[in-house]
BAMAR-233620 format. One record per residue (C-alpha): residue in one letter; residue number from 0; y, x, z; chain. Coordinates in pm, whole numbers. Last residue first. Example, Ala and Ser with C-alpha at 12.3 -4.5 7.8 and 13.67 -1.06 7.14 Angstrom:
BEGIN
> residu num Y X Z chaine
> S 1 -106 1367 714 A
> A 0 -450 1230 780 A
//
This chain:
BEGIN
> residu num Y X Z chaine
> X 606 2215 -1639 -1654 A
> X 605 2215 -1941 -1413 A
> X 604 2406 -2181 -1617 A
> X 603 2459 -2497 -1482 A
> X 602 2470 -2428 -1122 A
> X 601 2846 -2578 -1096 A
> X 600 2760 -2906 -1245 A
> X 599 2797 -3028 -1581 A
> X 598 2523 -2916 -1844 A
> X 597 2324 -3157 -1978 A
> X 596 2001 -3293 -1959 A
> X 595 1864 -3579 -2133 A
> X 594 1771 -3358 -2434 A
> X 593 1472 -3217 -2233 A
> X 592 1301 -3584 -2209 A
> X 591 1352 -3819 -1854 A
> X 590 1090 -4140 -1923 A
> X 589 942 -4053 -1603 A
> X 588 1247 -4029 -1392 A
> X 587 1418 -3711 -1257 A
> X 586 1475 -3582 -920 A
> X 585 1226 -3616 -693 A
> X 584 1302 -3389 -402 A
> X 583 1075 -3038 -406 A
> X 582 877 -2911 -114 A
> X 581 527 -2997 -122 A
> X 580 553 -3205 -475 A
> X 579 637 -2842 -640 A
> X 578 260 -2747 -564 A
> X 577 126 -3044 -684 A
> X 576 307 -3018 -1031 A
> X 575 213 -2676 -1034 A
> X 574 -183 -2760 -943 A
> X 573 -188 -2896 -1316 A
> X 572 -187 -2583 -1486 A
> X 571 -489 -2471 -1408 A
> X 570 -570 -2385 -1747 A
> X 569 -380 -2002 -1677 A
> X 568 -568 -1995 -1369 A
> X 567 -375 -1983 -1116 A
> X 566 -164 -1758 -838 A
> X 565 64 -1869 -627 A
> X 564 399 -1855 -422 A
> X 563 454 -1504 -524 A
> X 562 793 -1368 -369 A
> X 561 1086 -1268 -600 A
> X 560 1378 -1492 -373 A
> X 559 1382 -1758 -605 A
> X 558 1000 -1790 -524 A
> X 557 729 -1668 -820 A
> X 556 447 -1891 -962 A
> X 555 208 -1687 -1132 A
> X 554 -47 -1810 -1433 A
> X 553 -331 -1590 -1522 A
> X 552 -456 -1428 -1822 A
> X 551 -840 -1446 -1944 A
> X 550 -827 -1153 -2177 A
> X 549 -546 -972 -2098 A
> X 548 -710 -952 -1787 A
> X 547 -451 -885 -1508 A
> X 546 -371 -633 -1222 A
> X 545 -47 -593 -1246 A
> X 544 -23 -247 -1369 A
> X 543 -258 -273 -1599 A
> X 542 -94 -631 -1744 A
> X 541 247 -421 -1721 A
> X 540 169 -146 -1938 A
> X 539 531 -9 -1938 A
> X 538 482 163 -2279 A
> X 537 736 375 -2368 A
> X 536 1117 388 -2343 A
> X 535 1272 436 -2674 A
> X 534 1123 210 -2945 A
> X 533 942 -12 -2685 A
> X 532 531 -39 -2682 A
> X 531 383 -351 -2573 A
> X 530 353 -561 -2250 A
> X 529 570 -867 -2399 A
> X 528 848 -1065 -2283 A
> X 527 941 -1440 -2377 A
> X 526 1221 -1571 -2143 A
> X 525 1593 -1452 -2300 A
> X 524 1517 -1692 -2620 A
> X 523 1736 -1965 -2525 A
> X 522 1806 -2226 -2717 A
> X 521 2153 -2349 -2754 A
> X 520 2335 -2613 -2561 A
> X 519 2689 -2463 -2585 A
> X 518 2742 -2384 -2214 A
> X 517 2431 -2345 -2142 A
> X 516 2063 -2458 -2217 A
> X 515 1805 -2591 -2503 A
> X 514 1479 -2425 -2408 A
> X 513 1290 -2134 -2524 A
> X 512 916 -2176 -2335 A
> X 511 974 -2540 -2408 A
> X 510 989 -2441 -2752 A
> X 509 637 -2366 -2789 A
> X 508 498 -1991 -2938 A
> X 507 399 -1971 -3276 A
> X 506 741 -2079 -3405 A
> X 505 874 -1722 -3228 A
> X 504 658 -1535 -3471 A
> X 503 355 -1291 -3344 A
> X 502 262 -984 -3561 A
> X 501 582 -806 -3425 A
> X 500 455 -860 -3042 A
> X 499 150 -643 -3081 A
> X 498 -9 -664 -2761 A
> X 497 29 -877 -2435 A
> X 496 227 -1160 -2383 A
> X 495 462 -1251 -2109 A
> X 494 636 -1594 -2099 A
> X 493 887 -1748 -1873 A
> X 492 923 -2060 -1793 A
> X 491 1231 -2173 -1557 A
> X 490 1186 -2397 -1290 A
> X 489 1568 -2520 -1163 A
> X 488 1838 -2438 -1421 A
> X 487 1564 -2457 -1684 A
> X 486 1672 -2843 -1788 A
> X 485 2011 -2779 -1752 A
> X 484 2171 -2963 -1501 A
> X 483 2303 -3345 -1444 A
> X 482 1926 -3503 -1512 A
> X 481 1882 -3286 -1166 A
> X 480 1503 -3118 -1195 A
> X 479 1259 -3233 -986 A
> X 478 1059 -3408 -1188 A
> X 477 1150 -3278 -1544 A
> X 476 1077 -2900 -1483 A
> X 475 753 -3086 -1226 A
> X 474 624 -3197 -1562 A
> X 473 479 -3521 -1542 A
> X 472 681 -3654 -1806 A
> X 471 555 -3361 -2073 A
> X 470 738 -3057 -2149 A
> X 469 549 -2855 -1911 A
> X 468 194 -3026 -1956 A
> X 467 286 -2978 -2356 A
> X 466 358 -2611 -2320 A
> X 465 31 -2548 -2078 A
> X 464 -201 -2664 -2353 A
> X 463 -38 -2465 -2644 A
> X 462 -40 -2144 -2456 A
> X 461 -406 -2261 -2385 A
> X 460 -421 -2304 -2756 A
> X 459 -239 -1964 -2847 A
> X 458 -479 -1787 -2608 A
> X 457 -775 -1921 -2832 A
> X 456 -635 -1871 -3114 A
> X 455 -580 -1487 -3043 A
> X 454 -277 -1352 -3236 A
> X 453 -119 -1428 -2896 A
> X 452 -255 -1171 -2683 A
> X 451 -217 -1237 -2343 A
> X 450 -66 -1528 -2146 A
> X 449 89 -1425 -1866 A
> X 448 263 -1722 -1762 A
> X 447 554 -1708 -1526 A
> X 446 631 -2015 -1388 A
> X 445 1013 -1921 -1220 A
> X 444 1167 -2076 -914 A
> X 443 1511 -2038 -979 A
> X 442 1860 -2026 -745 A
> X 441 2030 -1756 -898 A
> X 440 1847 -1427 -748 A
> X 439 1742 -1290 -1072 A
> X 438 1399 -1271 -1183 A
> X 437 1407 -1153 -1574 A
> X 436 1522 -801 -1440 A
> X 435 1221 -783 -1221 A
> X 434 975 -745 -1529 A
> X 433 1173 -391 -1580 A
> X 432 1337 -329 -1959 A
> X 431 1273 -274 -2298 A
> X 430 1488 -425 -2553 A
> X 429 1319 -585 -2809 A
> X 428 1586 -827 -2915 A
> X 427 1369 -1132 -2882 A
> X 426 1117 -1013 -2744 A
> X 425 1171 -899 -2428 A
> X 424 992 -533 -2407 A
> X 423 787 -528 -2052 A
> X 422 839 -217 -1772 A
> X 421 675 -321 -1455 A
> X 420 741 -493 -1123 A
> X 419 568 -577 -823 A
> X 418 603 -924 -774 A
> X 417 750 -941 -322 A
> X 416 443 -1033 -140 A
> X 415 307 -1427 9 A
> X 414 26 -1426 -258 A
> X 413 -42 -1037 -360 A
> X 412 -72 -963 -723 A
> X 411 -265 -623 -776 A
> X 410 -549 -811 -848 A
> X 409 -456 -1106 -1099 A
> X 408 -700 -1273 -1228 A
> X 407 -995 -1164 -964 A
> X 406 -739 -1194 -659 A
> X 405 -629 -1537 -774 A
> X 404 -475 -1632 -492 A
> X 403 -426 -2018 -426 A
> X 402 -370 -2019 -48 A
> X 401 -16 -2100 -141 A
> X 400 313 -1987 -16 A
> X 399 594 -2271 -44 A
> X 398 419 -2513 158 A
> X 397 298 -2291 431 A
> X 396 41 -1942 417 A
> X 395 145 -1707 577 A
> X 394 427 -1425 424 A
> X 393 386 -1081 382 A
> X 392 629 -785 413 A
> X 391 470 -437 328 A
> X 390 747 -347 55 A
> X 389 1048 -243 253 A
> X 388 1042 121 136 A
> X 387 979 185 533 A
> X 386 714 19 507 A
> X 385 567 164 176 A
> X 384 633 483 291 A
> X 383 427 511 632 A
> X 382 155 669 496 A
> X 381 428 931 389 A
> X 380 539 983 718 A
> X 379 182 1008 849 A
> X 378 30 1240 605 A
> X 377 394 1472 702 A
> X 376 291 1439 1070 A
> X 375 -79 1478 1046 A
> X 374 -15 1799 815 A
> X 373 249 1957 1088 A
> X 372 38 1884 1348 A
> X 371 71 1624 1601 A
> X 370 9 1676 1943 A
> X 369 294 1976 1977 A
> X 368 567 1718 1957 A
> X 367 492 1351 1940 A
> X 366 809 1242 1956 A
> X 365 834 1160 1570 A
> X 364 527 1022 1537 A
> X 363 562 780 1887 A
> X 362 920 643 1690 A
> X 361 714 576 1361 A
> X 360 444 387 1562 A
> X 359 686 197 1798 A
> X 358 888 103 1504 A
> X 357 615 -26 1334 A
> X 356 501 -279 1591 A
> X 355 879 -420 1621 A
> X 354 863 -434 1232 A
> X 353 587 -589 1228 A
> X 352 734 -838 1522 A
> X 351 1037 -920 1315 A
> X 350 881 -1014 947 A
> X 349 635 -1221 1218 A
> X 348 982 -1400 1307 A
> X 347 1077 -1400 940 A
> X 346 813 -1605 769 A
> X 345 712 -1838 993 A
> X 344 1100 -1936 1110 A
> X 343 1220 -1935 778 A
> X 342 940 -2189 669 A
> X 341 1068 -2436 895 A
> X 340 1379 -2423 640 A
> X 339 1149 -2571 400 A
> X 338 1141 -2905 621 A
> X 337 1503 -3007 510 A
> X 336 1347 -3136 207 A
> X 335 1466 -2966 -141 A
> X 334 1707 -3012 -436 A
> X 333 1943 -3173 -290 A
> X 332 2214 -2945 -296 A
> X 331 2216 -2864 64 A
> X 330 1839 -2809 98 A
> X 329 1888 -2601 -189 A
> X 328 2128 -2399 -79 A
> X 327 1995 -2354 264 A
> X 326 1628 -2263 169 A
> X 325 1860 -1978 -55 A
> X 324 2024 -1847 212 A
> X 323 1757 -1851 465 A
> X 322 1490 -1570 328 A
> X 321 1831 -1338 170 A
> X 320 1995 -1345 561 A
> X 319 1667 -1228 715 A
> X 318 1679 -969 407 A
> X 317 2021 -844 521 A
> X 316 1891 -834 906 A
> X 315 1564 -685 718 A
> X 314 1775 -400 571 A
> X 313 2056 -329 829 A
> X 312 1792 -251 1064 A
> X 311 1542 -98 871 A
> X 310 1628 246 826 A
> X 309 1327 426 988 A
> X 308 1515 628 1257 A
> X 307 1706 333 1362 A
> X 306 1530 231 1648 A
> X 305 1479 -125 1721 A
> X 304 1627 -479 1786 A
> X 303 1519 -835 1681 A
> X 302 1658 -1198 1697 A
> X 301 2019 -1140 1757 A
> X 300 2010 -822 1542 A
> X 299 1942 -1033 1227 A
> X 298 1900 -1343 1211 A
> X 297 1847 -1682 1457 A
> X 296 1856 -2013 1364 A
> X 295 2028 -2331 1486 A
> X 294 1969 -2647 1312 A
> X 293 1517 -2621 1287 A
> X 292 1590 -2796 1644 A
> X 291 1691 -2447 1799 A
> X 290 1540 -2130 1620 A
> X 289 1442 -1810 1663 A
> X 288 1290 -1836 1973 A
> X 287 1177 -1561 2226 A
> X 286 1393 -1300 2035 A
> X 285 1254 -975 1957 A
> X 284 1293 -643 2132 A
> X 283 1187 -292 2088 A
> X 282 1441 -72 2275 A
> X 281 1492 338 2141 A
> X 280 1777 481 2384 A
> X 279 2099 530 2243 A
> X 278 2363 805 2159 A
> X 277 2647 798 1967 A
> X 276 2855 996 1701 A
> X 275 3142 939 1427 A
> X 274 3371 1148 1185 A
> X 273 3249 1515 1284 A
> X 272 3403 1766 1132 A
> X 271 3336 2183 1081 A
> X 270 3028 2136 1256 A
> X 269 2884 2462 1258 A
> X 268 2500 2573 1190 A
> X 267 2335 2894 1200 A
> X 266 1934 2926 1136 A
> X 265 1676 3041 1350 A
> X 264 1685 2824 1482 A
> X 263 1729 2441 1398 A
> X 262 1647 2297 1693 A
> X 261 1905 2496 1907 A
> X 260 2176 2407 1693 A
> X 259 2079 2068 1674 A
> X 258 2092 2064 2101 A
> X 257 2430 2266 2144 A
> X 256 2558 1992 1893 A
> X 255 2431 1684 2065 A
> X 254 2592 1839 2413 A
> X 253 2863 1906 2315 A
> X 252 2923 1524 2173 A
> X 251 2842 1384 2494 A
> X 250 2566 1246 2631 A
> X 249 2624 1068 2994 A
> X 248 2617 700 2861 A
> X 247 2299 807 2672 A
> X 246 2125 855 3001 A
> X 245 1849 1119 2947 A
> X 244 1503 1029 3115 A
> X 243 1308 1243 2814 A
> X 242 1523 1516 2687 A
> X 241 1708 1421 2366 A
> X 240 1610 1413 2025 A
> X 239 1837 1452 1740 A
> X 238 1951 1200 1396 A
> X 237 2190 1439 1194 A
> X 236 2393 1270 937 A
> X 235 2555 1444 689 A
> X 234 2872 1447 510 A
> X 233 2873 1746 241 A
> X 232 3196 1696 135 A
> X 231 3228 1669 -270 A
> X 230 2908 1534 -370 A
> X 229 2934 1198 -172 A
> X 228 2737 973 -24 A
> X 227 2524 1068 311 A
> X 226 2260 1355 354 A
> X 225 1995 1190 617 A
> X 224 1808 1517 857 A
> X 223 1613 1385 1127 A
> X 222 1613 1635 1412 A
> X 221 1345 1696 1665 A
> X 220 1328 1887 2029 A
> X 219 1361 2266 2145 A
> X 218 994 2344 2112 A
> X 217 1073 2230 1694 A
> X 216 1039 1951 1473 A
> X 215 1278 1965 1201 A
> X 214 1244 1578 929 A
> X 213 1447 1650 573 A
> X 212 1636 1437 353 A
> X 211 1744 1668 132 A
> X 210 2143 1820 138 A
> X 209 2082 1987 429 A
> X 208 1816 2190 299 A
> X 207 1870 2564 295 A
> X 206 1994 2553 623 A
> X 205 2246 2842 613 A
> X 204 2506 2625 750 A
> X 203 2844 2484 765 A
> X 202 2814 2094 839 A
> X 201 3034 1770 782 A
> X 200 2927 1594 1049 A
> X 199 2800 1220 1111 A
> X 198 2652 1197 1440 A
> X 197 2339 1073 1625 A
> X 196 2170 1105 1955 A
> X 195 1838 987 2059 A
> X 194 1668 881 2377 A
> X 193 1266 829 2426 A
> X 192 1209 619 2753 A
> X 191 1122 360 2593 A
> X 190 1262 -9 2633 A
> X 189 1091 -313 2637 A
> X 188 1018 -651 2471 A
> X 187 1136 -1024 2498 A
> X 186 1511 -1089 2409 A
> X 185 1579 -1410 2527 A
> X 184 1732 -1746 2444 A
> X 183 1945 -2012 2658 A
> X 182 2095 -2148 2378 A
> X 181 2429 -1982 2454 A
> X 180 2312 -1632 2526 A
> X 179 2156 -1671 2108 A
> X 178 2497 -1804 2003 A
> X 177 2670 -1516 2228 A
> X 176 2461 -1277 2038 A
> X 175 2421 -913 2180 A
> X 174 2212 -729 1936 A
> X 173 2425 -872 1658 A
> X 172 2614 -1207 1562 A
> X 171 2424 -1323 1301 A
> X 170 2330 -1670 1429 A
> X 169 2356 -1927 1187 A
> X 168 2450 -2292 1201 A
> X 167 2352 -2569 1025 A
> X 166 2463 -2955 975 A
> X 165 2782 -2818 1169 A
> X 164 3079 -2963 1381 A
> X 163 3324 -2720 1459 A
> X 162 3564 -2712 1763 A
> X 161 3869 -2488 1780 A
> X 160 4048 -2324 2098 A
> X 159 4369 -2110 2062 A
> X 158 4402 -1822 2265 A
> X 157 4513 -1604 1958 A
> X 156 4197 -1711 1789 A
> X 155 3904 -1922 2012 A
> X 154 3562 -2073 1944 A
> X 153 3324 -2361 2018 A
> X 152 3022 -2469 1787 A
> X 151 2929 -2827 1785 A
> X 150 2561 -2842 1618 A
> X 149 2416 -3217 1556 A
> X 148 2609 -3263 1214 A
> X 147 2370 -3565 1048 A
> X 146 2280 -3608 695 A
> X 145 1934 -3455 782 A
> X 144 1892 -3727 1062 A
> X 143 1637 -3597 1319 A
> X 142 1898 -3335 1472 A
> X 141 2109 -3652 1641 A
> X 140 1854 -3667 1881 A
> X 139 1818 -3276 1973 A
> X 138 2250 -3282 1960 A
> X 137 2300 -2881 1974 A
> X 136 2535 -2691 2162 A
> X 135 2710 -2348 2085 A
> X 134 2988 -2218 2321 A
> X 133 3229 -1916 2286 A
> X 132 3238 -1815 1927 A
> X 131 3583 -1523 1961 A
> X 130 3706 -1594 1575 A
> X 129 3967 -1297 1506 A
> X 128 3833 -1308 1141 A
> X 127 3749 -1607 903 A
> X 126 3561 -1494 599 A
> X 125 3648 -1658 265 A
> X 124 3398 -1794 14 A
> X 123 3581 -1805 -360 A
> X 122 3287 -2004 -541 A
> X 121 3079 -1667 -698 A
> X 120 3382 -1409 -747 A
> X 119 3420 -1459 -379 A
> X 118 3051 -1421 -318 A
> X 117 3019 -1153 -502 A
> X 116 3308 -959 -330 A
> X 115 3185 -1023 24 A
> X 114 2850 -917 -67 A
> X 113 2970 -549 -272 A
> X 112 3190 -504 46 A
> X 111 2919 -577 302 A
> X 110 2764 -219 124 A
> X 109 3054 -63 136 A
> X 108 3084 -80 556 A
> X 107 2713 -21 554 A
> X 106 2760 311 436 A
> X 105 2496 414 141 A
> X 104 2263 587 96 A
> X 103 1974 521 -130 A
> X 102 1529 476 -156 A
> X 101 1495 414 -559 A
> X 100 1433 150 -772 A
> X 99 1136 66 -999 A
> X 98 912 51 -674 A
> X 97 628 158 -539 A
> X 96 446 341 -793 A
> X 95 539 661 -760 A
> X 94 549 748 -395 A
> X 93 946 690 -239 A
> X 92 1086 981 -62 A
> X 91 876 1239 -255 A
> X 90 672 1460 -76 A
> X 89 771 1856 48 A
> X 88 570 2025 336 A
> X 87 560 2280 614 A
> X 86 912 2479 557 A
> X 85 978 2690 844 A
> X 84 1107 2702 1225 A
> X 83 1119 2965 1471 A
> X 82 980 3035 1813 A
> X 81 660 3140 1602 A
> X 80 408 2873 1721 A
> X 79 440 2645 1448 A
> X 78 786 2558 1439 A
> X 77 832 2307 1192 A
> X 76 973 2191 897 A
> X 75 923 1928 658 A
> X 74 1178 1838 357 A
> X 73 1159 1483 210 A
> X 72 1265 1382 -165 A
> X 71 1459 1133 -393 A
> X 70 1704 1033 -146 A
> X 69 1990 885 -360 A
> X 68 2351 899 -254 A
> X 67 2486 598 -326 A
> X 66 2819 480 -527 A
> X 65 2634 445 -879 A
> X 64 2341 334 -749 A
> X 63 2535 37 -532 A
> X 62 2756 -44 -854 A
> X 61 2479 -74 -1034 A
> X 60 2227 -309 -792 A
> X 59 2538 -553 -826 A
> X 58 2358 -795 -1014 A
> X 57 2244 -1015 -765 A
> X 56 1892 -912 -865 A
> X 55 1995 -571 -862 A
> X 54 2145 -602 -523 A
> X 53 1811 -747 -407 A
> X 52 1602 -463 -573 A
> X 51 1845 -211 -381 A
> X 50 1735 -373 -71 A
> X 49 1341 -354 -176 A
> X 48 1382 32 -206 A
> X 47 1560 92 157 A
> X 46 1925 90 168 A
> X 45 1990 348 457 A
> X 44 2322 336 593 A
> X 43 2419 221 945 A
> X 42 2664 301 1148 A
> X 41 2978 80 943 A
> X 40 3295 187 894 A
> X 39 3560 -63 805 A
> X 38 3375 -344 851 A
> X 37 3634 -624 731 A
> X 36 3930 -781 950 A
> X 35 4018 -882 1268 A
> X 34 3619 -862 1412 A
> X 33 3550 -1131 1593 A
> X 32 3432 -1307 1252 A
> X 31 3343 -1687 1192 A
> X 30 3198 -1733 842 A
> X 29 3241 -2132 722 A
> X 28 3008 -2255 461 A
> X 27 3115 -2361 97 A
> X 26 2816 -2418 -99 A
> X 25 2830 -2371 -474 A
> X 24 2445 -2259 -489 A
> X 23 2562 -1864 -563 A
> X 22 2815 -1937 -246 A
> X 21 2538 -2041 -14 A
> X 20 2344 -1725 -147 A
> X 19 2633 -1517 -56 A
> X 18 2673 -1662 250 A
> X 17 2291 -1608 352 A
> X 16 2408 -1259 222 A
> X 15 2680 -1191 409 A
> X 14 2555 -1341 786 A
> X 13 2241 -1082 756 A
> X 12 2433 -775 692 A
> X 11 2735 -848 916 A
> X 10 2988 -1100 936 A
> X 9 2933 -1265 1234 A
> X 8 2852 -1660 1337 A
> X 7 2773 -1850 995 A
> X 6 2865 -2228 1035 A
> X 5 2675 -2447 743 A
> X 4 2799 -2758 641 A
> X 3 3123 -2770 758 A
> X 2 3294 -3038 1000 A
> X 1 3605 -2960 1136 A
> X 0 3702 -3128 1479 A
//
């Protein structure tokens, strides 16, 4: 029997990047795959805003951009009593505001590529295909003891039978998970009676705007116009209404292109190829549990299923997999009690019912026909754009997610939310660049303190203040933090000022804000940012943007994943320490100072 610390079942959106993760923390886990080889060609392709944000933070958000086709506005047309259809409305994709990246497409088959490379280049993490999971069972007793491996997981290759034994196991096995059959679990929800067909075509038309992202309602149904990647070929995807009661096993591909053509009268269309259809009918269905013993959880498909009009699917399966990964890695690494991972389970099952409760909104809009005019549909798409951006999740309240929200000191700052970003300047080398750059996905929890004007003696004294708590024994950087690691490789400080920052000098500011780290033990001046003018790019007036006094300030403690734990009072320092003692394994002792740390371990530098 092999014994592996974490067993990922399927290879999909949710299972790559909770490997990916694992890899970024040095964690081998073992992927099973039915499949005999990689996703060729996946259905699903929108990357939604806060997607693209992850790949950035991964640092593959280029390469994604770069490949993508990017949807930067939305068409309307209707037919408004004519028999024909026009041009009701235009609206950006994504409102201003929402996020520094943009709304993309790309094919999901490319977009597992960019995980599966990382996490090679990361610690080598291989995939294991032609893996047919057959059993999963899970020792409740044996569960209690976090060094224990209570999950035996069951599979065959080439009619060959292997056992695993697993501290964790993941389901991300799809819509029809044999983990989630295996534990007995259900999918709770319904189905409509709405049925859709979809195809990706290379079109010839007179539409004028094939190549936009464009929504046709029409007596003759509704199609939902996606352009796919690519300038040379025109690939499309057409999403189309069918007639109520429809069986989707009887559809054919006739009959989806008889039905676009009448919707989109009275223009010509022709479908010079089509590379792949289907039809479905729209089912809104979570899983009854999403977990077994905190050992066994759910992500994913297996745990929730919807309509793919809105482009989540892929996205919150891949987010699913981004919440767990990193709880995993440092549970794993010892950095954390096995209790965060109950935080998965709050966070990500009511992640899955909004989305269940969205879908049945977005899904009613689009069928609504005749009932909804062409103003009360477009107000309604774009009311909808911060969902569908991927920007409305929230988390409760638990030990990582405080009720400390400091609405008044920072009010556009949302406790449990993703940090909105905004252009700063880092100043060091004054390049200007977005406040989400500094918060990579490698494994930190970041204190980010925004301080405010530094010429002010008052703000350098409670800059002053919150240096020595930091760098002082009782520090939760020194607590928690492995005396075999740098000493930012776990909390890192960053600070934001606002103002002038050339009539501040880096002595004015303390050096725990620029620590000793790396390969060749240097300081590190990558961490101090201000809100001030850039040479070439502006000012990003991120303290506006953000919500925050430059006067008063405020402290913000931000997850390794980019969501606000808390906000404080930039003299209320002392609640970090108490906030890190929720979660965090003592590491350090007492007497532990920043030159006791060292670089040695795989995590060392995070940069």
């Amino acid at each position: 029997m092999e014994k592996v610390d974490v067993l990922i079942c399927g290879s999909g959106s949710a299972g790559l990047c909770a490997a990916t993760w694992l890899a970024r923390y040095g964690v081998r886990c073992k992927v099973l795959e039915r499949r005999d080889g990689p996703m060729k060609m996946g259905q699903a392709d929108g990357v939604q805003c806060r997607t693209v944000e992850i790949f950035e933070s991964f640092g593959i958000g280029e390469e994604l951009l770069r490949e993508a086709y990017h949807v930067l506005e939305v068409n309307f047309w209707a037919d408004e009593g004519t028999g024909v259809i026009k041009r009701t409305g235009r609206t950006a994709d994504t409102q201003p505001g929402l996020s520094h990246q943009p709304h993309v497409i790309l094919n999901q088959a490319r977009i597992n590529g960019l995980l599966i490379e990382l996490m090679q280049k990361y610690n080598d993490q291989q995939i294991d295909y032609g893996y047919n999971v057959t059993s999963v069972q899970v020792d409740s007793a044996a569960a209690a003891d976090s060094e224990a491996y209570p999950v035996t997981v069951t599979a065959e290759k080439d009619g060959r039978t292997t056992t695993f034994a697993a501290k964790y196991a993941l389901a991300c096995d799809g819509a029809h998970s044999i983990v989630r059959k295996a534990l007995g679990y259900k999918m709770i929800g319904d189905s409509s009676d709405a049925v859709w067909g979809v195809m990706d075509m290379v079109p010839r038309t007179n539409f004028p705007d094939f190549r936009k992202k464009s929504t046709i309602r029409s007596k003759a149904g509704n199609i939902l116009i996606i352009p796919r990647e690519g300038d040379n070929n025109n690939l499309t995807r057409f999403y189309i209404e069918l007639a109520p009661g429809t069986n989707p096993k009887d559809v054919t591909l006739e009959n989806l292109q008889r039905q676009a053509q009448a919707i989109l009268q009275p223009y010509q269309i022709e479908f010079v190829e089509t590379v792949w259809w289907s039809a479905y009918s729209i089912g809104q269905r979570h899983a009854d549990f999403f977990h077994k013993d905190h050992r066994v959880f759910l992500a994913g498909d297996a745990c929730h299923t919807h309509s793919p009009k809105a482009g989540q699917g892929m996205n919150v399966s891949l987010q699913d997999g981004y919440n767990i990964g990193w709880k995993l890695g440092e549970i794993l690494t010892g950095l954390a009690d096995p209790s965060l991972l109950e935080t998965y389970v709050l966070e990500r099952k009511k992640t899955a019912i909004d989305l269940i409760t969205f879908d049945r909104y977005f899904s009613k809009l689009f069928s609504s026909g005749a009932n909804t005019s062409p103003a009360e549909f477009q107000d309604g798409f774009i009311q909808s754009g911060k969902y569908t951006a991927g920007l409305t999740a929230k988390y409760d309240v638990s030990p990582i997610t405080t009720a400390l929200e400091g609405k008044q000191l920072a009010s556009n700052v949302v406790v449990g939310m993703r940090l909105p970003s905004a252009q700063v300047v880092r100043f060091c080398d004054s390049k200007p660049l977005q406040l989400m750059k500094a918060l990579k996905s490698d494994g930190r929890w970041r204190i980010m303190a925004f301080i405010g004007d530094l010429t002010v003696a008052e703000n350098r004294e409670k800059l002053n203040q919150l240096g020595e708590y930091l760098s002082s024994p009782e520090s939760p950087v020194y607590t928690f933090t492995p005396k075999s690691q740098d000493v930012d490789s776990l909390i890192e400080t960053i600070v934001i000022g606002h103002g002038k920052r050339h009539d501040v000098e880096l002595e004015q500011i303390p050096a725990v804000f620029y620590p000793v780290a790396g390969k060749n033990q240097t300081r590190d001046l990558h961490k101090i940012y201000y809100d001030d003018e850039s040479h070439n790019k502006g000012h990003g007036h991120a303290y506006e943007y953000l919500g925050i006094d430059p006067q008063q300030g405020a402290l913000i403690i931000v997850r390794p994943d980019q969501y606000v734990s808390a906000v404080l009072d930039i003299t209320d320092y002392t609640q970090i320490g108490k906030f890190f003692a929720g979660f965090l394994k003592t590491q350090a002792t007492p007497e532990t100072t920043e030159h006791s740390y060292r670089t040695t371990s795989p995590l060392d530098s995070r940069l």
